[in-house]
C-alpha positions, 0 to 999 in steps of 0.5 A: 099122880092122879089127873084133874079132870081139866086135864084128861084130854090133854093127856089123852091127846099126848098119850096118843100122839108121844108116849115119851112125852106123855109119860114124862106128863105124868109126872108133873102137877099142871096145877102148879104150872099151869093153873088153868083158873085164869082170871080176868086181867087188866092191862096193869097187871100185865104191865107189872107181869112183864115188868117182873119178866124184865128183872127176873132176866139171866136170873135164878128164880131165887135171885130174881124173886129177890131183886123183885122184892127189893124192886116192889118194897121201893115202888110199892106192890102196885106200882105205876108205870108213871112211878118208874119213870119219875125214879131216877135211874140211879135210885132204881141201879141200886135196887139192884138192876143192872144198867141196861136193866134199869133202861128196859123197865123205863122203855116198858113203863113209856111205852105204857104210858103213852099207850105204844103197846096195847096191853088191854087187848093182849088177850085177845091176840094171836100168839105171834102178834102179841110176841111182835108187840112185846119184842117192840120193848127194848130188852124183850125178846121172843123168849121172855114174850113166850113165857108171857105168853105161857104164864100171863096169857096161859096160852096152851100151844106155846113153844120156846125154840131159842130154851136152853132148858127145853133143848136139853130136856129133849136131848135127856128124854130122846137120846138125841146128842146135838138136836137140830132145829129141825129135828126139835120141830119134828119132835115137837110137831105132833104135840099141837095144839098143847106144846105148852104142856110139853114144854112143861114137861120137859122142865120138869124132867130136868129137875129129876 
């Protein structure tokens, strides 16, 4: 697979440093992970992203697409926070969340709302701060605030420890049985300061 330019010193970078890794790079479109044509976000749209972060939990991509759907047919696809916290909960149950989901999207749109978090400044925080803000919603955790990060923010040295996915592509890519924390750090030290498109790349080995 050829390389876009916007990409050739991240590549240069994991060829010098991991060429396990590196090579499992070469077989990933960044494009369509990672597009790095980033355009100007408001605080909405990352109110809707997290949102959708928040339905889309313990869910295949497909049934989360699905439920999201169902969730934006009811609301209308560009919803308000204030219209979340007008539906009932009942009404938004039978979209199809669960209980504990329905309460996580109404903690997401007050926070909002009352302006708890700031969304407008997200972008232009550090890493570990925007995951201390995001955690403060009920329901998100550091995994769901890294794919944030990752995929709203497209911050390019984000990697997700507590991934199941992650640990089982460094198991698969690294013959290592049982990988302990440390040695997944160990691992994954050297790919700074782009461990997103490791973490990439370690998706997408698995679906090989």
């Amino acid at each position: 697979m050829s390389t876009p330019r916007q990409y050739t010193h991240i590549f240069a970078h994991f060829k010098s440093v991991d060429p396990v890794i590196y090579q499992a790079l070469l077989a990933v479109d960044l494009d369509k992970w990672f597009n790095k044509v980033k355009k100007r976000a408001s605080s909405t749209d990352y109110f809707v992203a997290l949102c959708r972060a928040i339905v889309g939990q313990q869910l295949s991509g497909k049934a989360a697409d699905a439920i999201y759907n169902k969730f934006t047919s009811f609301f209308g696809d560009n919803y308000a926070a204030s219209q979340i916290l007008q539906a009932t909960d009942q009404s938004i149950r039978d979209i199809g969340l669960s209980w504990a989901k329905v309460k996580y999207v109404k903690d997401l749109a007050c926070k909002f709302e009352e302006r708890e978090i700031d969304f407008a400044a997200l972008d232009s925080l550090a890493d570990d701060t925007v995951v201390a803000a995001l955690t403060k919603v009920k329901g998100v955790g550091p995994w769901t605030a890294e794919m944030f990060l990752m995929f709203t923010l497209r911050r390019e040295n984000v990697f997700s420890f507590g991934d199941l996915g992650l640990r089982k592509g460094i198991i698969k890519l690294y013959a290592v049985a049982a990988p302990s924390l440390q040695q997944i750090e160990k691992i994954v030290a050297p790919w700074q300061p782009y461990r997103t498109f490791g973490s990439i790349a370690l998706w997408q080995s698995l679906e090989k």
